[in-house]
C-alpha positions in Angstrom: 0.0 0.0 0.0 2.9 2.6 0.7 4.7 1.8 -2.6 1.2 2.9 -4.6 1.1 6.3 -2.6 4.7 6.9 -2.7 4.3 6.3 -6.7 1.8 9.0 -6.9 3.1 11.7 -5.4 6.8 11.1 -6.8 4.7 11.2 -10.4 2.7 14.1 -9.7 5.8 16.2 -8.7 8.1 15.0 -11.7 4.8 16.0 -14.1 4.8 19.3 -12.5 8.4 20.0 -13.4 7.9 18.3 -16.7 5.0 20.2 -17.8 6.5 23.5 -17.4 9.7 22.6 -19.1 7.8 21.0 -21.9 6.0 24.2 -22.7 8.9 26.4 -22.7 11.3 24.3 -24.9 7.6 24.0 -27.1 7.2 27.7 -27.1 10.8 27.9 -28.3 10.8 25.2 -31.0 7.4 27.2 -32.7 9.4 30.7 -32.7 13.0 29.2 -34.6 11.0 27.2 -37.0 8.1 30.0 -36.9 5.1 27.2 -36.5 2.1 28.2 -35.1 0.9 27.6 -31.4 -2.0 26.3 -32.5 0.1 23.7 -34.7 2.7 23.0 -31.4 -0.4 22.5 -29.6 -2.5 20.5 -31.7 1.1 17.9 -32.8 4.2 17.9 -30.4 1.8 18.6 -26.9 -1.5 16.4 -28.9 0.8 13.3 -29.4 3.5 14.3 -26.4 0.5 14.7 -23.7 -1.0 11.6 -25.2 1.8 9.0 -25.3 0.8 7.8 -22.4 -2.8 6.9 -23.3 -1.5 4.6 -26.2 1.2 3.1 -24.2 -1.2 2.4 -21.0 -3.9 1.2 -24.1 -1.2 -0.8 -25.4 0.1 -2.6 -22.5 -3.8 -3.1 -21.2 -4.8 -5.1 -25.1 -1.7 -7.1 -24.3 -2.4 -8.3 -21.3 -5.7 -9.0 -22.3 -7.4 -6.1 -20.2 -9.4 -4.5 -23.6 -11.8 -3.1 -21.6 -9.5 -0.8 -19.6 -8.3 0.6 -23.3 -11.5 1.7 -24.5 -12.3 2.8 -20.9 -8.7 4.9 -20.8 -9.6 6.5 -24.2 -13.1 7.7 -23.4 -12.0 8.5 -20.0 -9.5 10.5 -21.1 -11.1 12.9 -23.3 -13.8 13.5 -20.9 -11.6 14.2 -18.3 -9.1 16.4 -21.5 -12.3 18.6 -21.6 -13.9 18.1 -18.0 -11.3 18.6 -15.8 -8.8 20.2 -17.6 -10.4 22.4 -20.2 -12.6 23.2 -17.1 -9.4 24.4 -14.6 -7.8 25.4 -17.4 -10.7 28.0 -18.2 -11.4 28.7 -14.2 -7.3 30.1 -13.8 -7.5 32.5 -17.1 -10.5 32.2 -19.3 -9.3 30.9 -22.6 -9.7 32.9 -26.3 -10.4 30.6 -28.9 -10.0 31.3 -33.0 -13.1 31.1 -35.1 -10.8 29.1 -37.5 -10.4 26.0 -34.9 -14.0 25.3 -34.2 -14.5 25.3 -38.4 -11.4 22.8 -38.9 -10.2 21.5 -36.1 -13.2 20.6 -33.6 -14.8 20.2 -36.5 -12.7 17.2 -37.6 -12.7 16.2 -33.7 -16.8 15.6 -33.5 -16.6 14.2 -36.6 -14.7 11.5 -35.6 -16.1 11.0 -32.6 -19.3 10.4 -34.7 -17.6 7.9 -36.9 -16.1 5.8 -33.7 -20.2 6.0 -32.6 -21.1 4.5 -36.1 -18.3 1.9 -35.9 -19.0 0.7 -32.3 -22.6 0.1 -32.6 -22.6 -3.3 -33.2 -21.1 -3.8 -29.7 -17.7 -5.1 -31.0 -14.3 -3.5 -31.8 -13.1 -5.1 -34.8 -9.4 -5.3 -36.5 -10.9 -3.3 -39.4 -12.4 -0.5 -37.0 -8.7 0.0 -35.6 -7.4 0.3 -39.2 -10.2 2.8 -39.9 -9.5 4.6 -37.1 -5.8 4.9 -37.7 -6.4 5.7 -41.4 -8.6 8.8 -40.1 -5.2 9.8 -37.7 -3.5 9.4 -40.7 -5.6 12.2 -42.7 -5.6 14.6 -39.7 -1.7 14.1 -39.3 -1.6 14.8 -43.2 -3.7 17.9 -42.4 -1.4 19.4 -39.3 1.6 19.1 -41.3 -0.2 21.1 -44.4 -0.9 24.0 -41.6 2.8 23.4 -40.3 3.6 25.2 -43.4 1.9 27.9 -43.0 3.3 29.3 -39.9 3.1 33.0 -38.7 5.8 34.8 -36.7 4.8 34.4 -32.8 4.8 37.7 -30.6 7.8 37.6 -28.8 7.3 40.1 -26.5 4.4 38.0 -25.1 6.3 34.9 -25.4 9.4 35.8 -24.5 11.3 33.8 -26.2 14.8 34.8 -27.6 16.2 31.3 -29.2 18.8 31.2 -31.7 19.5 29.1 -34.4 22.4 27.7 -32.6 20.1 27.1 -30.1 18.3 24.0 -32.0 19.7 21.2 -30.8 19.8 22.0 -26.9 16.1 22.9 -27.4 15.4 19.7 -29.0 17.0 17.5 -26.7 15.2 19.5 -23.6 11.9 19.0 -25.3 12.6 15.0 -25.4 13.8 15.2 -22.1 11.0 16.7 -20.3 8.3 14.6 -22.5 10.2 11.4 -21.3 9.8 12.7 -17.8 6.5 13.7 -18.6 5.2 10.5 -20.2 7.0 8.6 -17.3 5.9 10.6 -14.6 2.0 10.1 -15.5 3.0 5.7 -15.7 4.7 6.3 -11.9 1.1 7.9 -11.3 -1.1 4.9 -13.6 0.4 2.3 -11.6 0.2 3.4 -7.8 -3.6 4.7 -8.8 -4.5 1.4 -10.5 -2.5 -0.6 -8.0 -4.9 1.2 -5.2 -7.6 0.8 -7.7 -7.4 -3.1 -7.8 -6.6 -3.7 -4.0 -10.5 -2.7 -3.7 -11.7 -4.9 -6.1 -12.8 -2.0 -9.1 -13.1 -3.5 -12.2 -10.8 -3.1 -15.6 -13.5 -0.7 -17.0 -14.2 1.6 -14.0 -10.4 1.6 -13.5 -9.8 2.6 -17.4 -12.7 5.9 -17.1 -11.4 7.0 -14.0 -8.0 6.0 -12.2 -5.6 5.5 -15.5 -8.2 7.7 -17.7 -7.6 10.7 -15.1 -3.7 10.1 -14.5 -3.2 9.5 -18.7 -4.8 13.0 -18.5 -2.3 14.7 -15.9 0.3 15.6 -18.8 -2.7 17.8 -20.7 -3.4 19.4 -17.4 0.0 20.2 -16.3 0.8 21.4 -19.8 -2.4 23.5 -20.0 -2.3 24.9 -16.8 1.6 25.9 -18.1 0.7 27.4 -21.7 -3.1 29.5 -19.8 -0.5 31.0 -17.2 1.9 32.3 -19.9 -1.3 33.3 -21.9 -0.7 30.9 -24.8 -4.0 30.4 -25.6 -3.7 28.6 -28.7 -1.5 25.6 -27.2 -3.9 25.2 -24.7 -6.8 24.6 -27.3 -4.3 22.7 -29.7 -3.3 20.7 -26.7 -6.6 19.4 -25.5 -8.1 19.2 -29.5 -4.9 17.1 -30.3 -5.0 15.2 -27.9 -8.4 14.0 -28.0 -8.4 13.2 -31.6 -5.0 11.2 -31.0 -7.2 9.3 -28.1 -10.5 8.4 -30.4 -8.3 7.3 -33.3 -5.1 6.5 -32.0 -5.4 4.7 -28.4 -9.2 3.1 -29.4 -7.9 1.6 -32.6 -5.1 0.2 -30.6 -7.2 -2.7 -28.6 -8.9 -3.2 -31.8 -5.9 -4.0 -33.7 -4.4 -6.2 -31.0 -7.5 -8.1 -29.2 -10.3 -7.4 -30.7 -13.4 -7.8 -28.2 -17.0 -7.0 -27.2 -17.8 -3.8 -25.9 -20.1 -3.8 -22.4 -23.4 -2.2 -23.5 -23.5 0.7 -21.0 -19.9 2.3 -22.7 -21.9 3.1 -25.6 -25.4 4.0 -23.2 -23.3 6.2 -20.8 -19.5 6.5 -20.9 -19.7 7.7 -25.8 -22.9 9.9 -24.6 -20.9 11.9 -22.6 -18.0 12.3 -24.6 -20.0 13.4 -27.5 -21.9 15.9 -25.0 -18.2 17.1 -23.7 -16.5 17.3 -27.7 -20.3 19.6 -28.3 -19.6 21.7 -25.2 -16.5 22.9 -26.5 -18.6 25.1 -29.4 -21.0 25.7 -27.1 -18.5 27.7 -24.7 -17.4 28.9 -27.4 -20.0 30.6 -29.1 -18.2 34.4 -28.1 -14.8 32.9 -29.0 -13.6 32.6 -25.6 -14.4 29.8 -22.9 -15.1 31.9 -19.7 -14.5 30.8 -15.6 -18.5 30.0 -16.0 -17.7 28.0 -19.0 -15.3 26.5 -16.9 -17.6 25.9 -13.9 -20.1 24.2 -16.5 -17.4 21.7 -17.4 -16.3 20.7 -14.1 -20.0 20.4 -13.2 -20.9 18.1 -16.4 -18.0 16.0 -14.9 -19.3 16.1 -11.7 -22.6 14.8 -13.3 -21.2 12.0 -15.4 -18.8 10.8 -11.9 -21.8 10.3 -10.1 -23.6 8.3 -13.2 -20.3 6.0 -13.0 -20.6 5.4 -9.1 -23.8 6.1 -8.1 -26.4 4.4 -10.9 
């Protein structure tokens, strides 16, 4: 029992350490090769904050634990937009570009509706992952397009004075800190689950809620990081990218490996309310900026669907 709690606070204080240095050496890696924040947010801290989703998704299909997959990928972008959208927001309200809810989000609820159509016969095939990969695909294809077009980042807000020379140091820092990142949120996954298990929850519960919410402590250290330095765009990048790299990266992955049945009341309960979260977005976003009420709504939405999980 002490090992699990000593596990979670050494992860928690490594991801607070990680977080911060992963957004700098971000910040820094946008302003020498003049990408977007949006772009950073939606690629390096999407795929960075998600690593370890896929390799907890991973490890779980091996090990013949599907259900805690599927449970850590829906988990984890209800929690993305839940919790840390919803904390996020609650610190320094959060301005949001009219251009990301018409491509972006847009592409996000539109494969969220796809994994709906694909899941309702109850089963997660082989070919579902591969569709579900080949959509990841696309959307990769599309980030690097936008890569291309990147506009010079303010500076003075930034603060940022890299140098060329400065390249590889920067790059290495940025591996660094993701490694300590993606490592620090396993330390966290394994005392939670370890906890988790030692009171008898099952692989599903423990996929929505113990590894779902500690595979989403990089996205909330990172956003908390980027809202703080007012680096708005990261922050929406961040939690966009990350979700989409959840619904068609981490779900195709238990698919590809074990494919399985689905219990009925993921599609009934735990889908339904990542749909309603991915719609919430626009909705908070109607003025182009997600307010500390918006934020409020969020956390109380997750406060809803944790007592749904528990409670019913």
């Amino acid at each position: 029992m002490l090992l699990p709690i000593l596990s979670l606070l050494a992860g928690f204080l490594l991801l607070m350490w990680s977080a911060d240095a992963f957004t700098d050496n971000g910040a820094k890696i946008a302003r020498i090769f003049n990408i977007s924040p949006l772009v950073i947010g939606l690629l390096v801290f999407g795929f960075g904050t998600s690593a370890p989703e896929m390799l907890v998704s991973g490890l779980a299909a091996y090990d013949g634990h599907p259900e805690m997959s599927i449970g850590n990928a829906f988990g984890s972008n209800i929690f993305n937009i839940g919790l840390v959208l919803g904390v996020t927001a609650i610190i320094l309200p959060i301005t949001v570009e009219k251009s990301v809810l018409k491509k972006e989000w847009l592409f996000l609820f539109l494969a969220t509706l796809i994994v709906g159509f694909l899941l309702l016969d109850g089963f997660l095939s082989f070919t579902d992952g591969l569709i579900l990969l080949t959509l990841l695909l696309l959307f990769l294809i599309n980030v690097f397009r936008e890569s291309k077009k990147g506009r010079p980042i303010d500076t003075d807000s930034l603060e940022i004075h890299s140098q060329n020379q400065d390249k590889g140091k920067t790059w290495l820092l940025l591996i660094v800190s993701l490694t300590i990142l993606v490592s620090s949120a396993r330390l966290v996954v394994w005392g939670g689950t370890s906890l988790a298990l030692s009171f008898g929850v099952s692989d599903l519960i423990i996929g929505l809620t113990v590894v779902a919410l500690g595979t989403s402590l990089p996205e909330l250290a990172v956003s908390i990081s980027s809202a703080l330095k007012k680096q708005h765009q990261m922050v929406i990048g961040n939690i966009i990218g990350s979700n989409l790299f959840n619904t068609l990266g981490v779900l195709a992955i238990p698919g590809l490996i074990l494919p399985f049945q689905i219990p009925a009341e993921v599609m009934s309960r735990d889908y339904f309310f990542m749909l309603m979260f991915t719609l919430l977005i626009v909705i908070l976003s109607i003025r182009l900026k997600i307010s500390r009420f918006g934020g409020f709504i969020l956390l109380t939405a997750l406060s809803v669907y944790l007592y749904q999980l528990f409670w019913i």
